[in-house]
C-alpha positions in Angstrom: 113.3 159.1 -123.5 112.3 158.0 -119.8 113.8 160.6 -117.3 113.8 159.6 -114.0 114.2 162.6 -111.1 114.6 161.2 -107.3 112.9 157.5 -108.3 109.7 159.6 -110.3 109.5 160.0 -114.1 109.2 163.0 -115.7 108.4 164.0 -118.8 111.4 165.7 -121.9 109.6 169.0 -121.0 109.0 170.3 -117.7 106.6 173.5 -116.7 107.7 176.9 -115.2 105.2 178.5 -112.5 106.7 181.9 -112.4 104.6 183.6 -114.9 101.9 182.9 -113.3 101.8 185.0 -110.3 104.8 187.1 -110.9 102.8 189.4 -112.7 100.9 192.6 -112.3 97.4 191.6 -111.2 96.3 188.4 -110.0 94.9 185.6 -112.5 91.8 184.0 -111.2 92.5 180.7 -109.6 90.4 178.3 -111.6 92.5 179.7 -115.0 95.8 178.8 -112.8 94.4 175.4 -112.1 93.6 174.8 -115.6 97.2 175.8 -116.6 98.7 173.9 -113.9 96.2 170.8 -115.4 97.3 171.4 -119.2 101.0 170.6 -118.3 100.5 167.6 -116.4 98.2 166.3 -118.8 100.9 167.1 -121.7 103.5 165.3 -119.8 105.5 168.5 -118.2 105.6 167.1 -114.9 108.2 168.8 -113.6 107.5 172.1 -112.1 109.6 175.1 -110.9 108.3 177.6 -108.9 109.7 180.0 -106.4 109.3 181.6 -102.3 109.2 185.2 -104.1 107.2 184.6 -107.1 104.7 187.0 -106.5 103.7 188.3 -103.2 103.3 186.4 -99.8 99.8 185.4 -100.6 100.0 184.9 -104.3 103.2 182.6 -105.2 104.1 179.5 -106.5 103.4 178.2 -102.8 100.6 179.6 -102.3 98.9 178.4 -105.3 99.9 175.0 -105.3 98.7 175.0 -101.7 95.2 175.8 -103.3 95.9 173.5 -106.2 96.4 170.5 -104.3 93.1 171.3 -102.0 90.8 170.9 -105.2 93.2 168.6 -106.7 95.1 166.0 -103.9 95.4 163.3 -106.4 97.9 165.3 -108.3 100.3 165.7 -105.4 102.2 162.3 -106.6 102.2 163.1 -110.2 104.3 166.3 -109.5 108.0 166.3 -109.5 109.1 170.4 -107.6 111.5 172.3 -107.3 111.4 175.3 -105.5 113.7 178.4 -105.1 114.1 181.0 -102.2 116.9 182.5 -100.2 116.5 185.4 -101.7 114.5 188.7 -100.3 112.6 190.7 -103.0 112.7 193.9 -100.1 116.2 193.7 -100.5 116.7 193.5 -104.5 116.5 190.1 -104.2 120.1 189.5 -102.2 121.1 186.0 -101.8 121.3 184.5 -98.2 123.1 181.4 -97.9 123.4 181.6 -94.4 122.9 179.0 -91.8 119.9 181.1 -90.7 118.6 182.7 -94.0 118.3 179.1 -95.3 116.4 177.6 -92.7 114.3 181.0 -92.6 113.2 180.3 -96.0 113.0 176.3 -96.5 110.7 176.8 -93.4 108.6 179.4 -94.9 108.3 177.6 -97.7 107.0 174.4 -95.8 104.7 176.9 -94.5 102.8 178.4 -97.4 102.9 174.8 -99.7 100.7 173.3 -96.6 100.8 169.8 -95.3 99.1 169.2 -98.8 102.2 169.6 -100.9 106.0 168.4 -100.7 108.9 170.3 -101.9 111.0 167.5 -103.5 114.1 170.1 -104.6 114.9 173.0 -102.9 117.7 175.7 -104.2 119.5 179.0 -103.5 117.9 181.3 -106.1 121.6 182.9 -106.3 124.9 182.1 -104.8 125.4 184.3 -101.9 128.9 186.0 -102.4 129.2 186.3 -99.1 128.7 182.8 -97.7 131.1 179.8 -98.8 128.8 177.6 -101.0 129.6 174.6 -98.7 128.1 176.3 -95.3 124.7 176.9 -97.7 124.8 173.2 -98.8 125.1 171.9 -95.7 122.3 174.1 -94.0 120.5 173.0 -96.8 121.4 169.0 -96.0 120.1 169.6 -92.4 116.9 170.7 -94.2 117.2 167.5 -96.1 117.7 165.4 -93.2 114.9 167.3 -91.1 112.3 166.3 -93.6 111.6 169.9 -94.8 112.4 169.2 -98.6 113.6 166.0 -101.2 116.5 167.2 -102.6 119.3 170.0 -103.1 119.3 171.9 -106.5 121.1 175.2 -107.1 120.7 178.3 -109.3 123.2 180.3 -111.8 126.1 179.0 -110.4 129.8 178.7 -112.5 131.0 175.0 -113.0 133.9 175.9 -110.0 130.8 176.6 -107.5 129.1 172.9 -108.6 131.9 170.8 -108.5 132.4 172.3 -104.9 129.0 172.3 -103.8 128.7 168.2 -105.3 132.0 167.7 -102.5 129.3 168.2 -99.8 126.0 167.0 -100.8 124.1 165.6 -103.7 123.2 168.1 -106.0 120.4 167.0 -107.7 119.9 169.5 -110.6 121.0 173.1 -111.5 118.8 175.5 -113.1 120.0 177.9 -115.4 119.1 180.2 -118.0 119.8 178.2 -121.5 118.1 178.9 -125.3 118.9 179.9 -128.6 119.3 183.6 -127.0 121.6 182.1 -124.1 124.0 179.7 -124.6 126.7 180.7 -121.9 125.6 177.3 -120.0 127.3 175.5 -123.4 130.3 177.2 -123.3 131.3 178.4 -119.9 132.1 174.9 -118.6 128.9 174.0 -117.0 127.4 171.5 -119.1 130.3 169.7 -119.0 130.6 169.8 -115.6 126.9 168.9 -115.0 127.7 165.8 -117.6 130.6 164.9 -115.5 128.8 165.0 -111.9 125.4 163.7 -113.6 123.1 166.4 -112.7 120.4 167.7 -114.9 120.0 171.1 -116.2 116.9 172.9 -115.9 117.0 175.2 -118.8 114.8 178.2 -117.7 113.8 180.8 -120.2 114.3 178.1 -123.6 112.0 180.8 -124.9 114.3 183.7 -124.7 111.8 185.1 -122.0 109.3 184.9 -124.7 111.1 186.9 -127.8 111.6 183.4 -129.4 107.8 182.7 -130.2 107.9 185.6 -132.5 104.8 187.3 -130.7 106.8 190.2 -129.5 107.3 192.5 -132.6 108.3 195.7 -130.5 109.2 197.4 -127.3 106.0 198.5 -127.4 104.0 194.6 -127.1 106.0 194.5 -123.3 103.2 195.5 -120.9 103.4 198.4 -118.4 105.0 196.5 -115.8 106.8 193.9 -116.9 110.0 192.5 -115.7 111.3 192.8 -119.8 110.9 196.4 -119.8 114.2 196.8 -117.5 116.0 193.9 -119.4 119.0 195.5 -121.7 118.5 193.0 -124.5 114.7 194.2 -124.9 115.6 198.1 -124.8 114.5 199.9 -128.2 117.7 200.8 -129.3 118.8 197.0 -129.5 114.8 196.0 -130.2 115.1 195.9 -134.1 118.9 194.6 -134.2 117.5 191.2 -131.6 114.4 190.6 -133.5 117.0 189.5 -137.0 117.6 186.0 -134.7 114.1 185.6 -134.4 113.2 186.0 -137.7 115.7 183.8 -138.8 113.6 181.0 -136.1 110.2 182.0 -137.7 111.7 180.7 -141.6 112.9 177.5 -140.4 109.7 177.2 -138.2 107.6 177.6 -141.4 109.7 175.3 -143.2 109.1 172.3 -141.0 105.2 173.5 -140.3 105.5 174.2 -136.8 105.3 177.4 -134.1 109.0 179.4 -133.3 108.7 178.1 -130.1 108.2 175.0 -130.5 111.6 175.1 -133.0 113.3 176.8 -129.7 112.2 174.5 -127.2 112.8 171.6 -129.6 116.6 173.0 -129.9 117.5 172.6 -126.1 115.6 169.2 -126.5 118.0 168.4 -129.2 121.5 169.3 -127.1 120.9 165.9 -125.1 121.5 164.4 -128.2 125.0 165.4 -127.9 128.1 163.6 -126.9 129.1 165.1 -123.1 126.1 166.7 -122.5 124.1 166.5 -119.3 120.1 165.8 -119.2 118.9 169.1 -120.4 114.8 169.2 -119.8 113.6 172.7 -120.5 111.2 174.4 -118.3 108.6 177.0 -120.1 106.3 178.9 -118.1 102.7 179.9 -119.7 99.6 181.3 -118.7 97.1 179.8 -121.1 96.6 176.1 -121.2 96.8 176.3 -125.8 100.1 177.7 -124.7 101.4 174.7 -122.4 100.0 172.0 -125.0 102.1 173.8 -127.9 105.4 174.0 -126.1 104.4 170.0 -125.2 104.8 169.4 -128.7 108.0 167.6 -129.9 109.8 168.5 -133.0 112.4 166.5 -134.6 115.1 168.4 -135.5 118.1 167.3 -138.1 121.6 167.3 -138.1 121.2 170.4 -141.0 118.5 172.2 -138.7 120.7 172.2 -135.6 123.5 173.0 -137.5 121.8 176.0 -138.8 120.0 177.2 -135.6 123.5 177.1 -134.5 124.3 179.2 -136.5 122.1 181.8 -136.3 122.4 181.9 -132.5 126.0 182.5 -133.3 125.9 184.8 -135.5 123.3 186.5 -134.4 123.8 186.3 -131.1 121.4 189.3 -129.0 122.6 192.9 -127.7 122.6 193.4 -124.5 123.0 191.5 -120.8 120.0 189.1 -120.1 119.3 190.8 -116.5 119.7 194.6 -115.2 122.6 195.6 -114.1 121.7 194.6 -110.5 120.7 191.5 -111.2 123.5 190.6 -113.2 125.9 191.6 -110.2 124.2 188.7 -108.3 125.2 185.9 -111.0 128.0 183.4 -109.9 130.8 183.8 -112.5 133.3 182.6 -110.0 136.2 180.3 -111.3 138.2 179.8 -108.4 
């Protein structure tokens, strides 16, 4: 299927930056190149990123600022999107102001370089204090100034879109969506993406990892991680989580392919249905076998879906998918 993001195609499966310098210790550059390589050369030439992935000089930015140095040829191949307005000193707090989002689309103009272009730019949360309409129209000015392609937004409710889409063109909305979260399916904002014609970005089609079956216990989280803090990865709910992933790993061996490749192939396969929006899901990796193996395709039946359906159902994970502070800064508005 030919998917076409502001006049540039893009491939069924796009490629998430975050794990690459949100992380303790930094990577070596040339084995962030090579990663950033693999996924264009698989097709997954869409890429998300973010102002506070990592630190000032170590972040999506900042690497693709480097990237693009060695690599200027690969500046047009490169669909972005990019999210900020939101300051990691202060638990990550959304700022939808006038001033917070100029203050960040700037900054991010700033550390890309006059190499790079951000061709989508987004709120990384809906600021509860700021009507969504005064955020996208800051954020139109920052169209119309040059400074970035495109509006996208973040964990927002259906209620917040269909309001923010009055204002501006909202060109896609990234939210968390996979076998272990399918909120996006059934609190009204797929359909509301299908209605308005805006992709989803499905970040996380991986379950933030658990759903390749390589995390066994609490234990196989590094010192440090984000997943340590996360409910739904706790020991106490570990055990009870990892039944849905089991249940991935039989069907995965029955068709001769990875778990992963069976999760990311499930999102793949919700475009397939009637009223859904573009889905294109956006796994993150740090080793280029990695990118090439969630680049692979699987075909999934009627009978497969309807049994991965199943098992998300009924086996649906323990646990909220962010801290409580985290959670307290998703948009479940419905007014």
């Amino acid at each position: 299927m030919v998917r076409t993001i502001q006049g540039k195609q893009v491939g069924n499966i796009g490629f998430g930056l975050m794990g690459l310098t949100w992380r303790a210790g930094k990577l070596p550059d040339e084995e962030m190149f090579a990663v950033i390589k693999a996924a264009l050369e698989s097709g997954c030439n869409y890429l998300n990123g973010g102002e506070f992935y990592g630190p000032a000089d170590n972040n999506s930015l900042t690497l693709l600022n480097s990237y693009f140095a060695k690599y200027p040829e690969d500046r047009d191949k490169i669909v972005l999107n990019i999210k900020g307005c939101a300051d990691p000193a202060k638990h990550y707090a959304p700022d939808g102001t006038p001033e917070g989002v100029k203050a960040s689309v700037e900054n991010c103009v700033r550390l890309i370089g006059g190499k790079g272009r951000i061709d989508q730019f987004e709120p990384a949360r809906k600021d509860p204090n700021t009507d969504i309409e005064v955020t996208i129209a800051a954020l139109q000015e920052q169209v119309k100034a040059g400074n970035i392609g495109g509006i996208s937004l973040s964990e927002v409710s259906a209620a917040t879109l269909r309001r923010a889409a009055k204002v501006a063109k909202i060109e896609s909305v990234e939210v968390e969506l996979s076998l272990w979260c399918t909120e996006p399916l059934e609190n009204g904002l797929a359909e509301a993406c299908a209605e308005l014609d805006i992709p989803i970005l499905a970040y996380s089609p991986l379950g933030r990892g658990m759903l390749t079956g390589q995390i066994k216990s609490f234990d196989d989280i590094p010192e440090g991680d984000f997943r340590r803090m996360v409910p739904r990865f706790q020991p106490d709910v570990f055990e009870q989580n990892l039944r849905l992933v089991r249940e991935v790993e039989k069907l995965a061996a029955k068709k001769g392919c990875t778990p992963g490749q069976v999760a990311i192939g499930w999102v793949l396969a919700l475009n397939k249905r009637p009223g859904m929006p573009t889905i294109i899901p956006i796994p993150g990796a740090s080793k280029p076998e990695r990118v090439r193996e969630n680049a692979v395709e699987i075909d999934l039946t009627d009978e497969d879906m309807a049994e991965l359906d199943r098992i998300s159902r009924e086996l649906a994970p323990v646990g909220t998918r962010y801290p409580e502070f985290a959670m307290k800064l998703l948009d479940t508005s419905t007014a």
